[in-house]
C-alpha positions in Angstrom: 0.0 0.0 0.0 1.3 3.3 -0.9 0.3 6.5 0.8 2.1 9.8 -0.9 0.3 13.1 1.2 1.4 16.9 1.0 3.0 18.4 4.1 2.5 22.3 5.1 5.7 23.8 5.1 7.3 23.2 8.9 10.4 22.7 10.7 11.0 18.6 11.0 10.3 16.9 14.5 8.7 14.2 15.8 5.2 13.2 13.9 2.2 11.7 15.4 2.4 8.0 16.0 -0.2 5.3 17.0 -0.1 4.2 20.5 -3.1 2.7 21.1 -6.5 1.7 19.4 -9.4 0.5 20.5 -10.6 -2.0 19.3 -6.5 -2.9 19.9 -4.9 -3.7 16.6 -5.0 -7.2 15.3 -7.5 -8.0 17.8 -11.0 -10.3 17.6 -13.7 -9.2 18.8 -17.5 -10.4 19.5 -19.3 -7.9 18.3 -18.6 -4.8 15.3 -17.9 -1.5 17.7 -20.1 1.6 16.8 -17.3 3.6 17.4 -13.3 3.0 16.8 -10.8 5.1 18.6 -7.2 5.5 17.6 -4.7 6.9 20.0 -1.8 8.9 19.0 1.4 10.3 20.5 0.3 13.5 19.9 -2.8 16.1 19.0 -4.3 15.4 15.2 -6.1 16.7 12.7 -8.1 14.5 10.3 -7.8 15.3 6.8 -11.1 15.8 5.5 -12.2 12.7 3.4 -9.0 10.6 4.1 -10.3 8.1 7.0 -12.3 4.9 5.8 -13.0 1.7 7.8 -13.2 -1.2 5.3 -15.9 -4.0 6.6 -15.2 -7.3 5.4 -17.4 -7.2 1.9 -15.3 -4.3 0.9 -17.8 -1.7 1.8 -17.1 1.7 3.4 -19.2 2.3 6.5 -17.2 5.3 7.8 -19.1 7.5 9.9 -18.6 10.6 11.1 -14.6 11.2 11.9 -13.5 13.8 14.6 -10.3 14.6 16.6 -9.7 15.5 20.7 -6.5 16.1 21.3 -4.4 12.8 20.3 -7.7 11.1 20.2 -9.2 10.1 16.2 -12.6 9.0 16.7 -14.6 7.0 13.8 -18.1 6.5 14.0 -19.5 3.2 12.5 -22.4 4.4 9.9 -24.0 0.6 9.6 -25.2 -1.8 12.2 -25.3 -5.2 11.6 -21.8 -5.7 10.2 -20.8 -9.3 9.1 -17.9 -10.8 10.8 -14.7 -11.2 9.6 -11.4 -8.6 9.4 -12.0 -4.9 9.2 -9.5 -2.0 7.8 -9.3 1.3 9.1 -6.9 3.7 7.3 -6.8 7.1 8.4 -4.6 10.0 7.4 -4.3 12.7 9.7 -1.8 15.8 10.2 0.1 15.6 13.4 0.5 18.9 16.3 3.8 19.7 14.1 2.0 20.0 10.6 3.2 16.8 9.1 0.9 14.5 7.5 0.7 10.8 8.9 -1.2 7.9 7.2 -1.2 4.5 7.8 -3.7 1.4 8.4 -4.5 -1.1 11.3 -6.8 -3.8 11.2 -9.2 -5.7 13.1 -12.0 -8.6 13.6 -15.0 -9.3 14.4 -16.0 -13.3 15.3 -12.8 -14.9 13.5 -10.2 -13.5 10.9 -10.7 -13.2 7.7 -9.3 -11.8 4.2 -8.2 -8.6 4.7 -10.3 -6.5 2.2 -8.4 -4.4 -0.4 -8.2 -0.8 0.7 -9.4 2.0 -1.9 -9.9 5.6 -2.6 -12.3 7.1 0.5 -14.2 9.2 -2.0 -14.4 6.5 -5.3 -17.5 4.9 -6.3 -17.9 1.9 -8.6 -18.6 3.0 -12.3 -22.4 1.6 -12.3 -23.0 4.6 -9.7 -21.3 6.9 -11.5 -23.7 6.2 -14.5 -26.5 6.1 -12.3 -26.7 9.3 -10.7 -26.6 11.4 -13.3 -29.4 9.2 -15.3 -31.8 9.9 -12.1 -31.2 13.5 -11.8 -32.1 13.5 -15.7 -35.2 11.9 -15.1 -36.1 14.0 -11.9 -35.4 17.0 -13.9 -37.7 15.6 -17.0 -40.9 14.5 -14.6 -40.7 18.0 -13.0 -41.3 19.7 -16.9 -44.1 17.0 -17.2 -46.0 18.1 -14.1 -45.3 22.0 -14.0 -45.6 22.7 -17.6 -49.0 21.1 -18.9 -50.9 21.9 -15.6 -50.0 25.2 -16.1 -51.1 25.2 -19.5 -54.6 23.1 -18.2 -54.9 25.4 -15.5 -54.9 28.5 -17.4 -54.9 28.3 -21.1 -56.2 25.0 -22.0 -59.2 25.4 -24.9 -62.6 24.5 -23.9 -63.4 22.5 -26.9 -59.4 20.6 -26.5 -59.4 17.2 -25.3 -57.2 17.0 -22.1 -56.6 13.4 -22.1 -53.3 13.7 -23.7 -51.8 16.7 -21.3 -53.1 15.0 -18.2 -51.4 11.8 -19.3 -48.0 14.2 -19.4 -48.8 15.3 -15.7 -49.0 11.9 -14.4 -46.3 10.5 -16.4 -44.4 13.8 -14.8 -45.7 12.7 -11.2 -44.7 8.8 -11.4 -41.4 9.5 -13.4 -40.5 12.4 -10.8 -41.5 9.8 -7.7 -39.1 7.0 -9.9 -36.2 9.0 -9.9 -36.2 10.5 -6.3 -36.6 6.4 -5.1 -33.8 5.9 -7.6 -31.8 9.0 -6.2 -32.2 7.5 -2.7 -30.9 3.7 -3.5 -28.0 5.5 -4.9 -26.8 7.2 -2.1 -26.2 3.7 -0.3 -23.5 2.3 -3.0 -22.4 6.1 -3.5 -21.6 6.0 0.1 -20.3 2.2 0.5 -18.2 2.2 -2.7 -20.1 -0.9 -3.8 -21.8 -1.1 -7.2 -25.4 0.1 -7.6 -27.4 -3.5 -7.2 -25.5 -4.3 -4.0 -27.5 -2.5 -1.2 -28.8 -3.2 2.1 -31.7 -2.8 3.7 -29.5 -1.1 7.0 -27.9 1.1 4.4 -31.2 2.7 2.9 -32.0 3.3 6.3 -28.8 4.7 6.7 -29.7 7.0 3.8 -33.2 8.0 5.1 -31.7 9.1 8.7 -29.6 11.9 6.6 -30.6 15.4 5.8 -30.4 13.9 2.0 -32.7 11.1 2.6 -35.2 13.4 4.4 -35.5 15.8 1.8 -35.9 13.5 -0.6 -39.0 11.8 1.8 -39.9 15.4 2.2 -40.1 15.3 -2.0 -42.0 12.2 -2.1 -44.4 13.5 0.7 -45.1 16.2 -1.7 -45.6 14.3 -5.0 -48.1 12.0 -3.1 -50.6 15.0 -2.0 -50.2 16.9 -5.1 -51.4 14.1 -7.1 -54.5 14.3 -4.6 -54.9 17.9 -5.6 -54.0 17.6 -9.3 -57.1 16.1 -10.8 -59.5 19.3 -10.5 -56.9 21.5 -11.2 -56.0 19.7 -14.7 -59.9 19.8 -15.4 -60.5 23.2 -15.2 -62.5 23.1 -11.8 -59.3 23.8 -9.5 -60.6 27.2 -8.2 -58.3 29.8 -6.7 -58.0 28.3 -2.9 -56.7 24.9 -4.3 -54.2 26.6 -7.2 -52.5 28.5 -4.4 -52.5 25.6 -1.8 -50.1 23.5 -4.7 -48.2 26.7 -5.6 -46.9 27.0 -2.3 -47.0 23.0 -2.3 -45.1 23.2 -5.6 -41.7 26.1 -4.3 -41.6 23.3 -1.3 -40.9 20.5 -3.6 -38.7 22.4 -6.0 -37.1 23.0 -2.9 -35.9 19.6 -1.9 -33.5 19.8 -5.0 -31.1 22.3 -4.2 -31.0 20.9 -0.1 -29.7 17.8 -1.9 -27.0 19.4 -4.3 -24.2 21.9 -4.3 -26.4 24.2 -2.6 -26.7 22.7 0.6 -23.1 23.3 1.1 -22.9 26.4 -0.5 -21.7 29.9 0.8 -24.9 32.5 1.1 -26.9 29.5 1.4 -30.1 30.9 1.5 -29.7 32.8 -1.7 -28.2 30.1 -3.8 -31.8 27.7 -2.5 -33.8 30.6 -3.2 -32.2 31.5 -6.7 -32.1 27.4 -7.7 -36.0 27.0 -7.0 -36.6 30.0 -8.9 -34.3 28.3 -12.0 -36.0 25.1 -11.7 -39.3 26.6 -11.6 -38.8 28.8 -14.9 -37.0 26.0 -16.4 -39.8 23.5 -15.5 -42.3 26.0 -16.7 -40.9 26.3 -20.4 -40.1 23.4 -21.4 -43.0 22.2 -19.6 -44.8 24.4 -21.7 -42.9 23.8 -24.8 -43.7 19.7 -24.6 -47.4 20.5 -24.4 -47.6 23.4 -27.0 -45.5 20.7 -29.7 -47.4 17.3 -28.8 -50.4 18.8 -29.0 -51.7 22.4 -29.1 -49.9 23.0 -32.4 -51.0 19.8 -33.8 -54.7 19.9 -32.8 -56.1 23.2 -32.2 -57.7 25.5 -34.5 -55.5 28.4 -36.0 -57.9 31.1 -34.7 -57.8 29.4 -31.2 -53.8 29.4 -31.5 -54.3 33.4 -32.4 -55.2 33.8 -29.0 -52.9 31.4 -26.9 -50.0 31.8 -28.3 -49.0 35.3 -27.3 -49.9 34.9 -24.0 -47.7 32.0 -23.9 -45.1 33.6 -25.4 -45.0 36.4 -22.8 -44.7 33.4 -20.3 -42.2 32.0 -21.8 -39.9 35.3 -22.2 -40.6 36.3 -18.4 -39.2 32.6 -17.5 -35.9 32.8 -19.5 -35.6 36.3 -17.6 -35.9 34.8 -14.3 -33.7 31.9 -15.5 -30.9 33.7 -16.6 -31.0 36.2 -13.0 -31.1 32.9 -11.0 -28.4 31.4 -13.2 -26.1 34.5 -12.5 -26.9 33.9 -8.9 -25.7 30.0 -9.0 -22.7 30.8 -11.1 -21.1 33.8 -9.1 -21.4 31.6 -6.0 -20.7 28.5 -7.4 -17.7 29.7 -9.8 -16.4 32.2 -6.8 -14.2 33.7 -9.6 -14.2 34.5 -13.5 -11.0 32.1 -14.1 -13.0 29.0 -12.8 -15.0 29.3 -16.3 -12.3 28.4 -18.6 -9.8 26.6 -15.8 -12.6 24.3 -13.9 -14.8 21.0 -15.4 -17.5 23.2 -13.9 -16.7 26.3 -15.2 -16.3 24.9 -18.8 -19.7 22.7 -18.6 -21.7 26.0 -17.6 -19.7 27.6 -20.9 -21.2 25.1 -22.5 -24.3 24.9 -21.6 -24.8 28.7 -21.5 -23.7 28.5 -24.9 -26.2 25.9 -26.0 -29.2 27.7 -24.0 -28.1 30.9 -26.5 -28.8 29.2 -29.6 -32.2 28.0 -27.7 -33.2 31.5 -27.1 -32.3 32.4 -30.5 -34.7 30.0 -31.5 -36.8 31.1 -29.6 -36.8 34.9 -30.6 -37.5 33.6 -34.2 -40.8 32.1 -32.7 -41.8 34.6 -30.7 -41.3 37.3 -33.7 -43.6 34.7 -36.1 -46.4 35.1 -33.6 -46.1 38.7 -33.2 -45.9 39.6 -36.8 -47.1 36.7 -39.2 -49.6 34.7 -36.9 -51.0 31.1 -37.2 -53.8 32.5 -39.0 -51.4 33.7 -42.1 -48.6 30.8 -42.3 -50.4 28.2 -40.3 -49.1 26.5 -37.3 -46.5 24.2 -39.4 -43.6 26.9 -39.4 -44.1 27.4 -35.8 -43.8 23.5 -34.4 -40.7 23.0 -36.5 -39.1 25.9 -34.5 -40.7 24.5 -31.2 -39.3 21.5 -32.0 -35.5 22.6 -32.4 -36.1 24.8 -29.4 -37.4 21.9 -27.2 -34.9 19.4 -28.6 -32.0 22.3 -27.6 -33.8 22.3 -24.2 -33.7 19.1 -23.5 -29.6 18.8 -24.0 -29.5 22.0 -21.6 -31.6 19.6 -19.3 -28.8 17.0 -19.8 -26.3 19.3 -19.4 -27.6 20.5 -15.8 -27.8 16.5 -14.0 -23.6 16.8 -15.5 -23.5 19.7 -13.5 -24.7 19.2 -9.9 -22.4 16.2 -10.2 -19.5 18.1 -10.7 -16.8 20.0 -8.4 -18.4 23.6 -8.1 -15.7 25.7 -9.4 -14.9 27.4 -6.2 -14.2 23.8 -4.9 -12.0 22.8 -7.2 -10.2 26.1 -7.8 -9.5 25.8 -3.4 -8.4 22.7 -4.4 -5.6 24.0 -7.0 -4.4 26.6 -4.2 -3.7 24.2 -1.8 0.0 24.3 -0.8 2.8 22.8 -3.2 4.4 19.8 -2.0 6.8 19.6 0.4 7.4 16.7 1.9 6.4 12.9 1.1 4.7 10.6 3.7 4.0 6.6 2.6 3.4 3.6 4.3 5.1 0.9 2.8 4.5 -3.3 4.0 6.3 -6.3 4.1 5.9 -9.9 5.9 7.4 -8.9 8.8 6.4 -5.3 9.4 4.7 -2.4 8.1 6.8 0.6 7.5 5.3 4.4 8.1 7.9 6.8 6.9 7.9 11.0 6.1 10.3 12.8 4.6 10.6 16.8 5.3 11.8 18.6 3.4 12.2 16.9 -0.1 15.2 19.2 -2.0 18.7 19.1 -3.0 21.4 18.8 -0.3 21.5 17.3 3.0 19.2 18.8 5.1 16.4 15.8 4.4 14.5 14.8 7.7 13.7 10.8 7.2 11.6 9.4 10.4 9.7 6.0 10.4 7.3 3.6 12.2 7.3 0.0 12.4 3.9 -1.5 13.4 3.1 -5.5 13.1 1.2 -6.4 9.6 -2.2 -5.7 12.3 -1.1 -1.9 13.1 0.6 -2.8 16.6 3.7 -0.5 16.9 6.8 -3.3 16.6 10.0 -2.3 18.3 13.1 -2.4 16.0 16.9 -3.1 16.9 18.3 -1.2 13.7 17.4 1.0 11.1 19.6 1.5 8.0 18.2 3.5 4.8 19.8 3.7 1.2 19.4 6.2 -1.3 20.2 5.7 -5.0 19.5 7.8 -8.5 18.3 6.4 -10.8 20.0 6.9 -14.4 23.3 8.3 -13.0 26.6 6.0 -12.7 27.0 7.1 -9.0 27.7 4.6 -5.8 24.1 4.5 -3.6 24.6 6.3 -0.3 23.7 4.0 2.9 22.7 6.2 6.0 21.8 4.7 9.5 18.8 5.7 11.5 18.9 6.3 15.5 16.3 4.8 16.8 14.0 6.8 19.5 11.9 5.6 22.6 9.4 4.1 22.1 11.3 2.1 19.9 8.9 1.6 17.5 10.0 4.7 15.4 13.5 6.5 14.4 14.7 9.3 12.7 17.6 10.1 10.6 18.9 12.6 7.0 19.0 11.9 4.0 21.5 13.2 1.1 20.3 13.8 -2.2 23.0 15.8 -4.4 21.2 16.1 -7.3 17.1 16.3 -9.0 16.1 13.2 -9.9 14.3 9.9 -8.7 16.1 8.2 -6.4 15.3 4.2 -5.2 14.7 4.7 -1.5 15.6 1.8 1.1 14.7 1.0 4.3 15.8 -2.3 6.3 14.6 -2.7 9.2 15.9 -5.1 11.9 13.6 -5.9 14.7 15.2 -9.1 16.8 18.7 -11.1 16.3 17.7 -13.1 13.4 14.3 -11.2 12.0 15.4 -8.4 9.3 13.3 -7.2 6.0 13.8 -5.0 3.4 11.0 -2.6 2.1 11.4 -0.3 -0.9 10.3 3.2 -2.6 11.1 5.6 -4.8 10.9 9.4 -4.3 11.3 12.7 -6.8 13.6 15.9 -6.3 12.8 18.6 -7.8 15.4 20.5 -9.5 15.3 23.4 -7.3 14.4 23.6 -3.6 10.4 23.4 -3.0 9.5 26.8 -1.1 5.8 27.3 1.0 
């Protein structure tokens, strides 16, 4: 297992060590703990995302990870845990700003194989195909509901049939409910790393005790009565008191998408939710609107009746894109955090995109809303008018695509953070053999001789094993010169040592540690690490 972490710059000293765990390192116990504590030699920090416990399917069931003092504390997130050997790696940054990581392990009933540790924050391709598909299809049911009841509601012909519009709003309702159940059984495999088919019942209830689970109950909650208040609504009969009750019923549904996206964790959080109802509502709205007025008001209603709809709806539809583009300045400013995320982010350049393709929509657009302004249905006939509906819906819909991509990705301001983070210097790995596992830090990592080496030995379990002797050996590669063997003092407890290493010039150099822990019991593990060719400053 290799481990290579970023150190803040700092003078070199002694680094946080294990001392104790409980449950204690290679141990077996009865019954899986609901909490595991590791002890260190000194005060820790956990780096964010870094800590997993491994059960023995391979699943992730890390909890919530905090730190007290020397103390790392790792909340179980599943009951019900099958026996067998357990991993807990951690990574964690020690009282003298050097990063530690390493691994211990431990089991419940009997031993078993030790499952493969991963990345903490990976998830297994199927989910990664999933989640998008759902948040397409919660998107796509939302348009099916808001759009043809707003049309049925308010400027639906008398003499129309309503069958096929009120089929839309129920296809909306049960494709909406689909995708949020959908949206929910993903979150256990996104969580557990497994694929998406292989879920528990104690991990779905996992999911439902979360603020992400609840909203999307909440948004379930709210599908289930509006189809109760729907039906008269969608036949004309509504009246005022019911059209208000599922307006107000309606913003606290659209609000259960942003608590479960970007938003929730979002600076001016208020104003982001706010600003992404108001985008899904306009959106929803439109194209809403647009699927109705191109399956079947174009196609079936008289010209003279179309003479009359159409330019209310197409004030509608230009006060939406208004409110659409304000609330999509709001998201991006907050989201993006600066104007060199657009072109330097995955973020940045999706909303490029997708800005871009919502232009050519609107130009579309204009063209239709200038043929019922000036030439009319009753002139050219409705046929000019769906084909440009149709392009502008067919645009829409990609947009629609375009937006699940999105609230998957790394808001800008993330990932920009991210890219600002401090530049290397130092390397930290743990590195096993048969007879010990190795945890060793460099500080700094530059030319010359001034290159702090200190290790840990710990049993193959994570027990810290006292060593006799410590010898390290430092070669670069590609260069006819003799390797340079350095030994390392070791330090009480004598589980850990320190020494310097030389490096003369940039390069790679093959990195060796041999480690002797009794008279006849000696291994050798290796590494490799990179110098750059000037020193590495803060």
């Amino acid at each position: 297992m290799g481990l290579a972490v970023v150190g803040p710059a700092a003078p070199a000293s002694a680094h946080a060590a294990l001392v104790a765990a409980t449950p204690e390192p290679g141990s077996v116990v009865n019954a899986p703990p609901a909490e595991i504590v590791v002890r260190f030699s000194e005060a820790v920090t956990p780096v964010p995302g870094r800590t997993q416990v491994l059960a023995p399917d391979g699943k992730r069931i890390t909890g919530t990870v905090t730190a007290a003092g020397p103390l790392l504390k790792i909340q179980i997130r599943r009951a019900g845990q099958p026996l067998g050997t357990y991993v807990v790696s951690y990574r964690v940054i020690s009282a003298d700003s050097h990063p530690v990581g390493g691994a211990m392990t431990f089991s419940v009933g009997a031993p078993s194989a030790r499952p493969a540790e991963s990345d903490p924050t990976g998830v297994h391709p199927s989910v990664t195909v999933a989640g998008p598909l759902f948040k397409i299809a919660g998107y796509a049911g939302l348009t099916l509901i808001v759009g043809p009841a707003l049309l049925l509601a308010l400027l639906w012909p008398r003499r129309l049939s309503r069958r096929g519009p009120v089929l839309l709003v129920r296809a909306g309702l049960v494709g909406t409910a689909a995708a949020t159940l959908g949206s929910l059984w993903t979150q256990a495999p996104a969580s557990s790393g497994a694929p998406w088919w292989d879920v528990s019942v104690t991990e779905l209830a996992d999911v439902l005790a979360t603020p992400y689970g609840l909203a999307l109950l909440a948004r379930l909650a709210v599908l289930a009565v509006a189809a109760g208040l729907l039906p008269p609504v969608l036949r004309g009969t509504g009246g005022r008191a019911r059209g208000a009750a599922l307006v107000l019923l309606g913003l606290g549904g659209l609000t259960t998408w942003p608590l479960t996206g970007h938003a929730a964790e979002s600076p001016l959080r208020g104003a982001i939710v706010a600003a992404d109802v108001v985008h899904l509502a306009a959106m929803a709205g439109w194209l809403g609107g647009l699927v109705t007025l191109a399956v079947f008001l174009l196609r079936r209603a008289h010209p003279r009746v179309l003479g009359r709809i159409l330019p209310v709806w197409s004030r509608w539809a230009a006060l939406a894109v208004v409110w659409l583009a304000g609330a999509g300045v709001v998201q991006a400013v907050v989201q993006l955090g600066s104007v060199g995320a657009l072109y330097s982010t995955a973020y940045g350049r999706l909303l490029l995109g997708k800005i871009a393709l919502l232009a050519g929509v609107l130009a579309v657009a204009a063209v239709a809303r200038r043929f019922v302004q000036r030439a009319g249905v009753l002139t050219a006939g409705p046929g000019p008018l769906r084909r440009t509906v149709g392009i502008e819906l067919a645009g829409t819909v990609v947009v629609l695509g375009l937006s699940a991509v999105l609230v998957q990705t790394t808001p800008g301001r993330t990932a920009t953070a991210e890219r600002r983070a401090p530049a290397e210097q130092g390397v930290s790995q743990t590195l096993t053999s048969d007879l010990f596992t190795l945890q060793y830090s460099v500080y700094p990592v530059e030319i010359g001789e001034n290159n702090t080496v200190h290790g840990f030995t710990y049993t193959p379990e994570g027990k810290p094993l006292a060593a006799q002797e410590w010898t390290v050996t430092t070669r670069l590669q590609g260069q006819d010169l003799e390797p340079i063997t350095q030994p390392m003092l070791p330090l009480n407890p004598r589980n850990d040592a320190m020494g310097a290493l030389t490096f003369p010039l940039p390069g790679t150099y093959d990195v060796t540690f041999t480690v002797r822990t009794t008279d006849i019991d000696q291994a050798t593990v290796r590494t490799t690490i990179t110098v750059p060719q000037v020193p590495r400053r803060p």
